[in-house]
KEKE-3310 file (N, C-alpha, C; in steps of 0.2 Angstrom, whole numbers, plus 5000, padded with zeros to 4 digits):
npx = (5015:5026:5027:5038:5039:5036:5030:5019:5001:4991:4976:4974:4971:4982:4984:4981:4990:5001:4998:4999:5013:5017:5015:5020:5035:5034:5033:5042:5053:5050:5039:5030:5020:5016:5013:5001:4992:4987:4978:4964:4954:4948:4954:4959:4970:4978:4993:5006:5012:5002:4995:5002:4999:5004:5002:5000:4988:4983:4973:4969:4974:4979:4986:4998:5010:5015:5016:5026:5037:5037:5041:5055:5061:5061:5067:5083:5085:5072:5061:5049:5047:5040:5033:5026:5008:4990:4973:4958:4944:4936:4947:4965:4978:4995:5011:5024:5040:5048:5062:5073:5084:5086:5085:5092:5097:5104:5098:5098:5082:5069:5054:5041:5026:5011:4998:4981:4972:4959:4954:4946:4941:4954:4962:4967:4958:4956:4968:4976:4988:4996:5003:5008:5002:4991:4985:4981:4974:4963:4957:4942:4932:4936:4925:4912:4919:4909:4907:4920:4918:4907:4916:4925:4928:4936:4944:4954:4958)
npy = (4899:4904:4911:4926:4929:4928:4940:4943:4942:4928:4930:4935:4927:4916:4920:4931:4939:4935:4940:4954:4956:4951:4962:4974:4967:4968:4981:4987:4981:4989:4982:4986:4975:4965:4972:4981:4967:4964:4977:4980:4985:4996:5003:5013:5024:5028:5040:5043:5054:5060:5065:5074:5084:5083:5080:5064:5055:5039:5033:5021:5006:5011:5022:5018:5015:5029:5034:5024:5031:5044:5043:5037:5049:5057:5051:5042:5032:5020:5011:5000:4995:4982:4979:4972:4966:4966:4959:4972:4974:4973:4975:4975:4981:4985:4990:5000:5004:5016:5020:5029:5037:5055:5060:5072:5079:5067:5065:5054:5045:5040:5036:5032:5023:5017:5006:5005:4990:4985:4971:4964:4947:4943:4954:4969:4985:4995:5004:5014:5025:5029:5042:5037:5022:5024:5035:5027:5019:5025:5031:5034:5022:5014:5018:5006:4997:4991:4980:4983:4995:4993:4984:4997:5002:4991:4993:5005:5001)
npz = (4992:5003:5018:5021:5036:5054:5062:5053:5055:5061:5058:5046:5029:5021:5011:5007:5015:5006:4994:4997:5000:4988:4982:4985:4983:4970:4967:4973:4965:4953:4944:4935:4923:4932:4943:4939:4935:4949:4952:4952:4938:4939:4951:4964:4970:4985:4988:4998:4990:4986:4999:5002:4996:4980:4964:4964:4964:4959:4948:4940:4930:4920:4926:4928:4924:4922:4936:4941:4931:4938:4951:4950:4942:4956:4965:4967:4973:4979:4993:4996:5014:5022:5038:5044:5043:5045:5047:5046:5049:5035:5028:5023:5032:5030:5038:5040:5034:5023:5013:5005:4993:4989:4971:4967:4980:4988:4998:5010:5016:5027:5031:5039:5038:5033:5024:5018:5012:4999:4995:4984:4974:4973:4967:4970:4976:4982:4987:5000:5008:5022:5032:5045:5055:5064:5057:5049:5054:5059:5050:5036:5033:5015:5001:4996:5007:5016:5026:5032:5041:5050:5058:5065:5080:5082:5075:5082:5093)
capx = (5020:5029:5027:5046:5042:5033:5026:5012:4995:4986:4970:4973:4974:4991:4982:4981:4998:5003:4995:5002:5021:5019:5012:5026:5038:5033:5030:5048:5056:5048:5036:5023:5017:5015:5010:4994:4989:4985:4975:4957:4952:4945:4955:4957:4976:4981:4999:5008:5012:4996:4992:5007:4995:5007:4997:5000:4982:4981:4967:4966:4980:4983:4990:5003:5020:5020:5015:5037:5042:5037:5044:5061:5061:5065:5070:5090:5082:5066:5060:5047:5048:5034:5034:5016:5002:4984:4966:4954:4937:4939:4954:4972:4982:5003:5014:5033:5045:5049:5068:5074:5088:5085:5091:5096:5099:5107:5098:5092:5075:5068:5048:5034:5020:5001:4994:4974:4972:4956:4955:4940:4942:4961:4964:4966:4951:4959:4976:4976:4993:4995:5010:5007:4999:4989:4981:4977:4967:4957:4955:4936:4933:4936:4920:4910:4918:4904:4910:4926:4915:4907:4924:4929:4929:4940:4952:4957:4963)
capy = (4904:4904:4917:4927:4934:4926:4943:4943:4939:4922:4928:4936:4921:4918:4921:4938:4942:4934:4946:4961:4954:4951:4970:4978:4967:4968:4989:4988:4980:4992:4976:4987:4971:4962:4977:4981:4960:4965:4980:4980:4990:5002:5004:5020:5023:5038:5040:5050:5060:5065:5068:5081:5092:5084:5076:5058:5052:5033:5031:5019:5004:5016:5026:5014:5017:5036:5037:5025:5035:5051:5041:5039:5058:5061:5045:5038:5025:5022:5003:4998:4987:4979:4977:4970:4967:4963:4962:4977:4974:4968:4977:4973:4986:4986:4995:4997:5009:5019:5018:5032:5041:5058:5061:5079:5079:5063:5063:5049:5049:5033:5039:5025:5022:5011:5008:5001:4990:4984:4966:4957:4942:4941:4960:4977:4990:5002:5005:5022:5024:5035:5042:5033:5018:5026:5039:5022:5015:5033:5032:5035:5015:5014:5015:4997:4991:4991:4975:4987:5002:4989:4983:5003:5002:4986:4997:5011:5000)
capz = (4993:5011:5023:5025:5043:5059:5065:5051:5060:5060:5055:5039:5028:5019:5004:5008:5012:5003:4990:5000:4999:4981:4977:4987:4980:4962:4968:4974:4958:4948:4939:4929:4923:4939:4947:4935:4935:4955:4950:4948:4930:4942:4957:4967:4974:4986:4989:5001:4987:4985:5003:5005:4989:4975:4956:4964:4965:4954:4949:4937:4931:4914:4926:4932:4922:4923:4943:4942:4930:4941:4956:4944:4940:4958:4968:4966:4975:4983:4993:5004:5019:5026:5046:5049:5039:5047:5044:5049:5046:5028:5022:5025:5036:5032:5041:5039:5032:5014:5013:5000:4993:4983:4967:4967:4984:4988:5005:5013:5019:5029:5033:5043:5034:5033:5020:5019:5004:4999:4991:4979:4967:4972:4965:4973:4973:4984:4991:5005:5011:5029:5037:5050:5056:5069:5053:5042:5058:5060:5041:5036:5027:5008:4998:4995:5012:5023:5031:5038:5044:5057:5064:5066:5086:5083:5073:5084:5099)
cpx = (5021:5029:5035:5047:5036:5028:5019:5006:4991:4981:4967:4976:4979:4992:4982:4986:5002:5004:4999:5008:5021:5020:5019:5033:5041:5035:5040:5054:5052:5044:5029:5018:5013:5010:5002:4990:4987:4981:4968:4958:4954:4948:4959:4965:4977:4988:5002:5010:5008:4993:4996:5003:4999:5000:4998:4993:4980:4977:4965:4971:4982:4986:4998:5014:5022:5020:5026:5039:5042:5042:5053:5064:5065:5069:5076:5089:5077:5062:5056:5047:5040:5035:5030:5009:4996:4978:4963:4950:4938:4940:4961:4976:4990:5006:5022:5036:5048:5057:5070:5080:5085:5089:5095:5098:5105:5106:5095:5087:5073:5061:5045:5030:5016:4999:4987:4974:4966:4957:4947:4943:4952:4965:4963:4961:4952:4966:4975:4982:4993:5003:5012:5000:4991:4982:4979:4972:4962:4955:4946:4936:4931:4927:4920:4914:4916:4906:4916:4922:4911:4911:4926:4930:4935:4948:4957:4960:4969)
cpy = (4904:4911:4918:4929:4931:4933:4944:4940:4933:4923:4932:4929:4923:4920:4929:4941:4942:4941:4951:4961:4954:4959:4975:4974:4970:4978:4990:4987:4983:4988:4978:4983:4968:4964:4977:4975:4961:4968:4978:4984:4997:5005:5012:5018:5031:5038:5045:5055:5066:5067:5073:5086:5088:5080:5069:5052:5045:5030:5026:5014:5006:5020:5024:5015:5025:5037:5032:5028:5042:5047:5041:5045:5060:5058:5042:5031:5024:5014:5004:4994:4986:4977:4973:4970:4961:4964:4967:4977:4970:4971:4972:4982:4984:4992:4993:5005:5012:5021:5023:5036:5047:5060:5065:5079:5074:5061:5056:5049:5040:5037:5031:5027:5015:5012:5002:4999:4986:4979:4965:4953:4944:4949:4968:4982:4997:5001:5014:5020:5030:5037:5040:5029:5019:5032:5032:5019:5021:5031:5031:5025:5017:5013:5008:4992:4992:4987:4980:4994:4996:4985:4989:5004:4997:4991:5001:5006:4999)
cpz = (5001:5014:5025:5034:5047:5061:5060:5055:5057:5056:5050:5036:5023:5011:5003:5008:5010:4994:4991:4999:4993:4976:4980:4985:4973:4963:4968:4967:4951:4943:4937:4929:4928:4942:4946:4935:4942:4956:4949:4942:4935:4949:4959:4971:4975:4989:4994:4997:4985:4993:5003:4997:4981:4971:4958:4962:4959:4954:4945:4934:4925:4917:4931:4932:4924:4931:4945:4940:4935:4949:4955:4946:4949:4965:4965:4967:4982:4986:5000:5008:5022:5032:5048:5045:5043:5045:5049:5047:5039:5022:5028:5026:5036:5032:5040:5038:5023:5016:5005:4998:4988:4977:4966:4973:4988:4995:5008:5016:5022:5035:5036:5038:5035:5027:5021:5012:5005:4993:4990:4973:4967:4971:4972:4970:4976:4988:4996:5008:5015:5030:5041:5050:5060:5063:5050:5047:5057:5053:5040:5031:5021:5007:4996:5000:5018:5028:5035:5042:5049:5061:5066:5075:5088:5083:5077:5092:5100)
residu = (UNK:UNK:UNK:UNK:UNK:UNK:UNK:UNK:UNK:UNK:UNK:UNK:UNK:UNK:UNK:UNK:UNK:UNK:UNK:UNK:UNK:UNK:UNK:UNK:UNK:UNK:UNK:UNK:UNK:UNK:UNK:UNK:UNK:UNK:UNK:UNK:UNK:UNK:UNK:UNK:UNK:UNK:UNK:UNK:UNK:UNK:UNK:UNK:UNK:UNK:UNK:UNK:UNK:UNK:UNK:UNK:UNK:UNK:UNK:UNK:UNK:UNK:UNK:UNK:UNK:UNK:UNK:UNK:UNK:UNK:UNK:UNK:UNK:UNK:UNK:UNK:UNK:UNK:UNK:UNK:UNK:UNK:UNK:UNK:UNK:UNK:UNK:UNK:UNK:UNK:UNK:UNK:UNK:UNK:UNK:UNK:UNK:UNK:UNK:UNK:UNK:UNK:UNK:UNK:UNK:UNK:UNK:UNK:UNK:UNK:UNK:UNK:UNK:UNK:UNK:UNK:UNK:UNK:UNK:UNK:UNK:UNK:UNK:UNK:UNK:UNK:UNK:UNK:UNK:UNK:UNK:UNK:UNK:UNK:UNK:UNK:UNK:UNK:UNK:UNK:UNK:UNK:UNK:UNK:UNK:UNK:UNK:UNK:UNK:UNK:UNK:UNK:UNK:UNK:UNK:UNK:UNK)
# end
């Protein structure tokens, strides 16, 4: 697979972003299927819907169809971009922009965001998205990755 955009960072390999392109593609085209084949069984996802108090929290790849249909229910239209994706310790940190229309409302809404995703065996184990880039560095590291909690000096520069 080809890398779309020069700014991604060398020294995540292109296997990785490749991964990350693919999950926010698939995420963006609403690919269920796709989606959950990237999933670990057991993976642990926090949304901004869940930071702001809403029922968002996906814990698991059963709960994958109702977290679009709920995004459906209240998005006209809803897309992520991805601006930059690198490694931090040993997750992957992208940043970019959520690009949205509401559906009752019909407002447009165009928010930054980070998300920290946590790969083994090709699959995602955890995903934490931040409102910013700047909260996903702070972020305490996901459990089971020890290896990112001794880069945590790296992070914050």
């Amino acid at each position: 697979m080809r890398l779309r955009s020069a700014r991604y960072c060398l020294e995540v390999a292109p296997s990785d972003v490749d991964l990350v392109r693919a999950f926010f593609d698939a995420y963006n085209a609403r690919d269920i299927e796709t989606v959950e084949e990237m999933l670990d069984p057991g993976v642990e996802i926090t949304t901004l819907s869940a930071r702001a108090g809403l029922p968002a929290r996906w814990e698991s790849r059963a709960n994958t169809r109702r977290y679009f249909e709920q995004l459906d229910e209240s998005w006209a239209e809803l897309r992520v971009e991805i601006h930059d994706c690198k490694e931090v310790g040993g997750s992957l940190v992208a940043s970019g922009a959520i690009r949205g229309i509401g559906k009752a409302s019909q407002a447009e809404v165009v928010e930054t965001f980070a998300t920290v995703l946590l790969v083994r065996g090709s699959r995602f184990i955890r995903i934490d998205t931040y409102s910013d880039r700047r909260a996903a560095l702070e972020a305490p590291a996901p459990s089971g990755a020890e290896e990112r909690s001794a880069a945590r000096p790296e992070a914050r520069r």
